[in-house]
C-alpha positions in Angstrom: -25.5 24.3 -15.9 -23.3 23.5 -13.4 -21.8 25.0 -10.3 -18.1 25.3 -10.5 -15.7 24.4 -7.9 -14.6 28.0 -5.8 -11.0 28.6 -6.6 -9.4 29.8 -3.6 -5.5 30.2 -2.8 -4.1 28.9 0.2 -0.5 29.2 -0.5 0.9 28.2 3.0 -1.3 25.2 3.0 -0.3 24.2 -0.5 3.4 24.8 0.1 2.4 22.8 3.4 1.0 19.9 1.1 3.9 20.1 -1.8 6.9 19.6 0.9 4.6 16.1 2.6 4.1 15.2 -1.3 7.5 15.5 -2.0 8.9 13.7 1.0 5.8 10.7 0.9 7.0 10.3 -3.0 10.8 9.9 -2.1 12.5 6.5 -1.4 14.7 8.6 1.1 15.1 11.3 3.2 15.6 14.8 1.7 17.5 17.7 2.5 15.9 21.6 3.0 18.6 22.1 0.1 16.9 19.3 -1.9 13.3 20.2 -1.2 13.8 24.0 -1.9 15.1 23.1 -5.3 12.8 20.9 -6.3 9.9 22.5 -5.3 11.2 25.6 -6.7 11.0 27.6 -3.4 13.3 29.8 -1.0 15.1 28.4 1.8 13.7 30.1 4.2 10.2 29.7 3.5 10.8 26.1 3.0 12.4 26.2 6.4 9.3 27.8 8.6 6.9 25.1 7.2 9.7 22.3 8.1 9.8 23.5 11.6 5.8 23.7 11.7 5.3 20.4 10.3 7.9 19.0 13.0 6.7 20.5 15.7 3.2 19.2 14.4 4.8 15.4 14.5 4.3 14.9 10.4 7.9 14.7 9.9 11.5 14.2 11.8 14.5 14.8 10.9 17.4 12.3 10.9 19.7 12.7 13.7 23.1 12.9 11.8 22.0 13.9 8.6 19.4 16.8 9.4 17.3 15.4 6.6 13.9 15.2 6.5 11.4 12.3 6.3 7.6 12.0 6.9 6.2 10.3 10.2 3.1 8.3 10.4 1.1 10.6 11.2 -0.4 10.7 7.9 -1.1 7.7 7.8 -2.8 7.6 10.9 -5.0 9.8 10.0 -5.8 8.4 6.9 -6.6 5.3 8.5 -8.6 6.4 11.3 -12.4 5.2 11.4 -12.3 4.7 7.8 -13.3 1.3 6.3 -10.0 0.7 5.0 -8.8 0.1 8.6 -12.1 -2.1 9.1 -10.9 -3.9 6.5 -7.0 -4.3 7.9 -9.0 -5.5 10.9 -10.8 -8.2 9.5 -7.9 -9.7 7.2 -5.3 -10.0 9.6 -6.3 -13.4 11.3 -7.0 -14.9 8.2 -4.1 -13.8 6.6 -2.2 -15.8 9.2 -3.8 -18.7 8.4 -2.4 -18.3 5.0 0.8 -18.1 6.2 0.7 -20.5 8.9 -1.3 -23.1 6.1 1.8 -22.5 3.2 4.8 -21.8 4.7 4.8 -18.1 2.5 3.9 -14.4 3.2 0.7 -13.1 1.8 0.0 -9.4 1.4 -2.9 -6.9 0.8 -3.2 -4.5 -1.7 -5.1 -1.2 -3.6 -5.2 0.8 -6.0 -4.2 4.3 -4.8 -3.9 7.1 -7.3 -3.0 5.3 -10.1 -0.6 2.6 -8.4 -0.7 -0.5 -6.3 -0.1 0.1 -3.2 0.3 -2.7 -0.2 -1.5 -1.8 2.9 -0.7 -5.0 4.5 1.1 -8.1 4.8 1.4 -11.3 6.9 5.4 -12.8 6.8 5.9 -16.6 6.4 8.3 -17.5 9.9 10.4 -19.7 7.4 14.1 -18.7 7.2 14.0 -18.6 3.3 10.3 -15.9 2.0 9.8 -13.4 -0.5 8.2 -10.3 1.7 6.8 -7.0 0.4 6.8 -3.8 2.6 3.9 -2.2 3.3 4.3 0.7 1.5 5.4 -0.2 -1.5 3.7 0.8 -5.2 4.4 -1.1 -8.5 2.6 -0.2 -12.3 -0.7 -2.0 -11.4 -0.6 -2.9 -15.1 2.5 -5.6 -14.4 1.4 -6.8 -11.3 -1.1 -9.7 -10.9 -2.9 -7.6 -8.0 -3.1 -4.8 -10.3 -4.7 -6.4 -13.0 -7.3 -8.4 -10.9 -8.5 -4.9 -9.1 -8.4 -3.3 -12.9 -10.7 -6.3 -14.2 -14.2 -5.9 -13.7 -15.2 -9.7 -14.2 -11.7 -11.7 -13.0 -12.7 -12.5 -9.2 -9.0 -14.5 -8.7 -5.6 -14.9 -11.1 -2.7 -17.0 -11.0 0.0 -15.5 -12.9 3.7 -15.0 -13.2 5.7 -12.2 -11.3 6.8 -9.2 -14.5 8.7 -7.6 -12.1 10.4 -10.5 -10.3 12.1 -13.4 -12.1 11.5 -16.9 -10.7 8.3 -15.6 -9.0 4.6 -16.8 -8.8 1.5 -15.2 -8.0 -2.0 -15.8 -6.5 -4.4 -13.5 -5.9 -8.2 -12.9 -4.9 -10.1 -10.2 -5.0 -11.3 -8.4 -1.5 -15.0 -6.7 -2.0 -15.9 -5.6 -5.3 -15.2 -2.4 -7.9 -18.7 -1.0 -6.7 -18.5 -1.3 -3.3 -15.8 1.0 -0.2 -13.8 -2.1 0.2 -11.5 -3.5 -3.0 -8.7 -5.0 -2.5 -6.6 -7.8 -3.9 -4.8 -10.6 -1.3 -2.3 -12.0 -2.6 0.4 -14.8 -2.3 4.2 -14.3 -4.0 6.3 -17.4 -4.0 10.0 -18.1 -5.0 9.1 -20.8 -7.9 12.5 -22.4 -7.4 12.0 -22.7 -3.8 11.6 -26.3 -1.9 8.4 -27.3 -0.9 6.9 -24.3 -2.6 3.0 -25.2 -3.2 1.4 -25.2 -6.4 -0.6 -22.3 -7.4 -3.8 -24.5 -6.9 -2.9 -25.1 -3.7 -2.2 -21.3 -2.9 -5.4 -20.0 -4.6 -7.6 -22.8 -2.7 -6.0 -20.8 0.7 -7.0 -17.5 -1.0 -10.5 -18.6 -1.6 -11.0 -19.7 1.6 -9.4 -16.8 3.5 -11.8 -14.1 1.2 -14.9 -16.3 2.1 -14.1 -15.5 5.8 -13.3 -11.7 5.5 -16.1 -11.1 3.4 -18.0 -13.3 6.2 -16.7 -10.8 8.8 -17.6 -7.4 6.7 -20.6 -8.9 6.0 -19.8 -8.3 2.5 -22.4 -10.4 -0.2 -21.2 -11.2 -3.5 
């Protein structure tokens, strides 16, 4: 038989949590108006924790709108002596060899509660590049990063872009399924553009860049 999880109610730290949750999910900032409807809450309550999580630096409010959006804070945290910022160490160099090798950006990706989520990216210097914020989440399902990480055997992919027309992808995987680094790096090129390599080209640059990280984490695969 076993142990069940204590149950305990912490209602200022989950109304704490809900407002962050609320503000990380929205593509903008948000109003006390806003948040207090949506998460179903007073105004004034919703108010205190606003001021404590300012005054805590995990959000600001926009000068001229008085709305609210999160800081990085979080994401400092959440990245702090974790191997997902050993990782961002150890891909950055060679990601600029991508870039510098193909003339286009490259970025890295996980999966992250469901969604692809890009936790880094290298930008090609040339005037015309497709470039995808760090940030960013897509259906993992219609992305070629998505389904390599999802695919226990694929270790690369070359596909077609389901969410942008006119756009080719590359990918490699970045550790494994099993291990506490998986990650997909990945190359997104405008098909249409001059001099855009062929996808051989772009995976060959892939290859070699994984050999190197995984080199550097000592990862064996």
């Amino acid at each position: 038989m076993s142990a069940k999880s204590p149950s305990y109610s912490v209602p200022a730290l989950e109304k704490g949590l809900d407002i962050l949750e609320a503000l990380a999910a929205s593509p903008s900032p948000l109003s006390l108006a806003v948040l207090a409807r949506d998460l179903n809450r007073g105004s004034a309550e919703i108010y205190r924790m606003l001021v404590c999580l300012e005054r805590r630096s995990y959000l600001r409010r926009e000068t001229v709108s008085g709305k609210y959006m999160p800081t990085l804070r979080l994401f400092e945290l959440a990245h702090a002596h974790s191997p997902l910022q050993t990782l961002l160490d150890a891909v950055r160099e060679p990601m600029r060899r991508v870039t510098d090798a193909l003339g286009e950006s490259c970025h890295l990706s996980v999966i992250e509660r469901g969604k692809l989520l890009v936790i880094g990216r290298e930008d090609s210097t040339e005037s015309i590049r497709l470039s995808i914020e760090i940030g960013s989440r897509f259906d993992p399902k219609k992305t070629a990063s998505g389904r390599l990480l999802l695919s226990a055997e694929l270790e690369s992919v070359i596909a077609r872009d389901e969410t942008i027309e006119g756009v080719d992808d590359a990918v490699v995987r970045i550790g494994s399924p099993r291990a506490a680094v998986h990650a997909a790096l990945a190359v997104s090129w405008l098909r249409s553009r001059k001099g855009a390599k062929k996808p051989a080209t772009v995976l060959a640059a892939l290859k070699a860049a994984g050999k190197t990280i995984h080199q550097s984490l000592g990862i064996e695969l």
